[in-house]
N, CA, C and O of each residue as an XYZ file, in Angstrom:
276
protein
N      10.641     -2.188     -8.570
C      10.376     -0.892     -8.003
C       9.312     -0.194     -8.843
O       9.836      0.716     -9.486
N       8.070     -0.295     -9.053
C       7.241      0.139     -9.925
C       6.813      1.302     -9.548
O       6.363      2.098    -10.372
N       6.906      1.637     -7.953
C       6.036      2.589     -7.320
C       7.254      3.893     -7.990
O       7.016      5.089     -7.822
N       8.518      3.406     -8.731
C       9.258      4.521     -8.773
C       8.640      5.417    -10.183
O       8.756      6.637    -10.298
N       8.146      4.748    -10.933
C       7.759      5.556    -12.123
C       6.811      6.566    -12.083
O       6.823      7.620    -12.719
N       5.872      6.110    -11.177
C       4.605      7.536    -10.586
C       5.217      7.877     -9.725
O       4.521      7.933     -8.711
N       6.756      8.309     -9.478
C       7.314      9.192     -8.871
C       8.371      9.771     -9.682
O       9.424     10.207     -9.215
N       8.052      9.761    -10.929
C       9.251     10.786    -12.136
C      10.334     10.102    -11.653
O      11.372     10.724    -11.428
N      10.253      8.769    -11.432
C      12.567      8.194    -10.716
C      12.569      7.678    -11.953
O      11.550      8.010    -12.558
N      13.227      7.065    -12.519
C      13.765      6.175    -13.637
C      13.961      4.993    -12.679
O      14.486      4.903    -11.570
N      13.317      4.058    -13.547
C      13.091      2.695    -13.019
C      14.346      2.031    -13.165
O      15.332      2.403    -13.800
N      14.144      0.828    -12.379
C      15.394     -0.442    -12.704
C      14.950     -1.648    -13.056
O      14.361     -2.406    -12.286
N      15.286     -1.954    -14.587
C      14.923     -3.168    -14.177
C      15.206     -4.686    -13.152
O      16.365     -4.910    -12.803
N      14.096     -5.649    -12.731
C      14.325     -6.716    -12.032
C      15.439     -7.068    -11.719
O      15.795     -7.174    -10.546
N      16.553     -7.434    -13.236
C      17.596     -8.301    -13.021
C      18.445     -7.800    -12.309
O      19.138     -8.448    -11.525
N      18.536     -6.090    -12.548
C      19.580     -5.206    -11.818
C      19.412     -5.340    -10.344
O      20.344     -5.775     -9.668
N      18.286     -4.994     -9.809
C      17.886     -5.120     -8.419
C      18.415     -6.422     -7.881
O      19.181     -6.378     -6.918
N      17.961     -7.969     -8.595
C      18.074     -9.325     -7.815
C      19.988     -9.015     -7.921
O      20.744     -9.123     -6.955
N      20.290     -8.741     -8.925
C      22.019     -8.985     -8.839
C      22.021     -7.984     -7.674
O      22.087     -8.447     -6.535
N      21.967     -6.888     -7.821
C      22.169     -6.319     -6.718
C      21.940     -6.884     -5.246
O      22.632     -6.523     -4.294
N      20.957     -7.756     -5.159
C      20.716     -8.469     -4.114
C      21.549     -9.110     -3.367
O      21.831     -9.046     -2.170
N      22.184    -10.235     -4.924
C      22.624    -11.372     -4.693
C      23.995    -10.906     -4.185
O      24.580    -11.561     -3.322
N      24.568     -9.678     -4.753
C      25.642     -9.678     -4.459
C      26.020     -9.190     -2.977
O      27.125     -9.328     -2.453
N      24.934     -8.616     -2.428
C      25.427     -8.012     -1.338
C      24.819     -9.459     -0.629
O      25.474     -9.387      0.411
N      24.349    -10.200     -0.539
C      24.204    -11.387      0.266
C      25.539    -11.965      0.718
O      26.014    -12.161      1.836
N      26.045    -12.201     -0.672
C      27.415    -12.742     -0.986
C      28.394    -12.410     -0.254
O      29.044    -13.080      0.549
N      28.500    -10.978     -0.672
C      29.150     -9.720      0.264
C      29.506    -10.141      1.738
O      30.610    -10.384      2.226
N      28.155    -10.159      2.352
C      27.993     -9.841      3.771
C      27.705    -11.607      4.536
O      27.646    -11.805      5.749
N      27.578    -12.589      3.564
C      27.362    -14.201      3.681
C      27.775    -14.176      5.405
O      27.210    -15.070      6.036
N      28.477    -13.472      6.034
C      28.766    -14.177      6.998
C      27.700    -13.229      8.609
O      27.680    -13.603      9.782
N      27.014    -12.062      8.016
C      26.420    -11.139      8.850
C      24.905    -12.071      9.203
O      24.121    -12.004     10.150
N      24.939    -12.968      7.917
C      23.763    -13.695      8.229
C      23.536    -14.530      9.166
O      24.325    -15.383      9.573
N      22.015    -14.238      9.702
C      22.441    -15.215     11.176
C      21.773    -16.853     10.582
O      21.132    -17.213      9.595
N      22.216    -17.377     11.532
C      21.378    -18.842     11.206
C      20.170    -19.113     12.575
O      19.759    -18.532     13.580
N      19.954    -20.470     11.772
C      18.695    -20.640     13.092
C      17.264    -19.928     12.696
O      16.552    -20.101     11.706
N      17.144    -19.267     13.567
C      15.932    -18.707     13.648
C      16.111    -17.080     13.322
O      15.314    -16.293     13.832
N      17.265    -16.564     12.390
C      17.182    -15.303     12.008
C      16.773    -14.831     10.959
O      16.472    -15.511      9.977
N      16.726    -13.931     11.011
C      16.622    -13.224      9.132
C      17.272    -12.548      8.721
O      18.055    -12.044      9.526
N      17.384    -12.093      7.236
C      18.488    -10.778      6.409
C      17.276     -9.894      6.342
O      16.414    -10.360      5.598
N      16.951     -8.700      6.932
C      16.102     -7.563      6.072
C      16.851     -6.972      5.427
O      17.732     -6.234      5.868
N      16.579     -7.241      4.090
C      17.154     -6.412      2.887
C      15.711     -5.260      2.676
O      14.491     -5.372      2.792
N      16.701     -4.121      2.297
C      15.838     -2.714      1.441
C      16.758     -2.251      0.441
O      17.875     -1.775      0.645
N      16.077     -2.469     -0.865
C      16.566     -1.708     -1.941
C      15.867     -0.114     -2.079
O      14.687      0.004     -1.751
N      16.385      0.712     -2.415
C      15.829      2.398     -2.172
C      17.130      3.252     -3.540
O      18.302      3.084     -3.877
N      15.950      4.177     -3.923
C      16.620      5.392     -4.819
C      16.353      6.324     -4.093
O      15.240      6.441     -3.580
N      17.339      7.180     -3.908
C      16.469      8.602     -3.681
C      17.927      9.279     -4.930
O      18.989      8.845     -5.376
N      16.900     10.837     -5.069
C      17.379     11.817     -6.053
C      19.187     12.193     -5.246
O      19.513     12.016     -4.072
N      20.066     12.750     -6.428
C      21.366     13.320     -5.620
C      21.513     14.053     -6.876
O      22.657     13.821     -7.268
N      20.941     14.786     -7.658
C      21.213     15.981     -8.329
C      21.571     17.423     -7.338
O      21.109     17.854     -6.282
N      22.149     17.673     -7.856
C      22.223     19.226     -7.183
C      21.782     20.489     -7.953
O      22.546     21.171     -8.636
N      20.752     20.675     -7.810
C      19.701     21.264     -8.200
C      18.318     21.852     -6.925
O      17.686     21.217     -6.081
N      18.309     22.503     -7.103
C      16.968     23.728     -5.790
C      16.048     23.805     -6.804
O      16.643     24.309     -7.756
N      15.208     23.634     -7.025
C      13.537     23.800     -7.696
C      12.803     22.413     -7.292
O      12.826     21.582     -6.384
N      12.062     22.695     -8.659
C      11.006     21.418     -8.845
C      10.889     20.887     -9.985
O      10.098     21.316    -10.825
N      11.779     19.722    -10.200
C      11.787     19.109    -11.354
C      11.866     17.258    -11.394
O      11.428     16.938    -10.288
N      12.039     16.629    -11.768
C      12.273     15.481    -11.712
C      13.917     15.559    -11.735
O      14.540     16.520    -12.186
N      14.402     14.589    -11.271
C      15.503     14.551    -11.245
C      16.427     13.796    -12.112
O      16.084     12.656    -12.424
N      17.921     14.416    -12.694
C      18.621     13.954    -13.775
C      19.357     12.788    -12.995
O      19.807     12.027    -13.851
N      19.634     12.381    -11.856
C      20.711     11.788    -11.102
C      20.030     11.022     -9.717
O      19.598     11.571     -8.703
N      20.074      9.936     -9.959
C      19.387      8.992     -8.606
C      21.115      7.907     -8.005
O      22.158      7.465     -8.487
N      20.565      7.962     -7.034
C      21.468      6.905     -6.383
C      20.595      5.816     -6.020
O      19.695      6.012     -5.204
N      20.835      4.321     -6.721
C      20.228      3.074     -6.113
C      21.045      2.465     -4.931
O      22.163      2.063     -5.251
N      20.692      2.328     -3.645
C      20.886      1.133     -2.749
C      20.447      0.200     -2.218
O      19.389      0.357     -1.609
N      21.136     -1.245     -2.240
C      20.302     -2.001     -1.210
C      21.318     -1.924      0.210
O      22.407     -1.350      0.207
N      20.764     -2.578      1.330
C      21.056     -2.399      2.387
C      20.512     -3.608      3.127
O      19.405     -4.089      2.883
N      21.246     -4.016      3.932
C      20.779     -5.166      4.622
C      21.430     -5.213      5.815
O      22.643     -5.056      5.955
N      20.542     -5.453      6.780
C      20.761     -5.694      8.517
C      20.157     -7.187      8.632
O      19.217     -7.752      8.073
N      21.079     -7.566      9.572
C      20.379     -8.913     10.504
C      19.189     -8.534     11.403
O      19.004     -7.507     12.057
N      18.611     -9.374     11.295
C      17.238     -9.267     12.590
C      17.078    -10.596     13.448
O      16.220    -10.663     14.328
């Protein structure tokens, strides 16, 4: 997630993200289609401080997410 640092997020590193990956693959092993389908996976932070101004934020939530296509 590099694009997160020129956005004031606190980064993650690689390994966190692929585990994160792997596990929700694992997770969901059976949502996957076969044949001719795919998993779209999206990993995403957004801010969940509770806070009103303009600051960078103390508190991010990481998710990945994955649908069949």
């Amino acid at each position: 997630m590099q694009w997160a640092g020129g956005l004031a997020i606190t980064t993650r590193p690689g390994d966190i993200v692929l585990e994160a990956v792997d596990q929700l693959v694992s997770v969901d092993r059976g949502w996957i289609p076969g044949g001719d389908g795919s998993l779209y996976i999206r990993p995403f932070m957004f801010a969940n401080e509770i806070f009103l101004g303009v600051k960078p934020s103390s508190d991010y939530l990481f998710i990945v997410i994955a649908s069949s296509v």
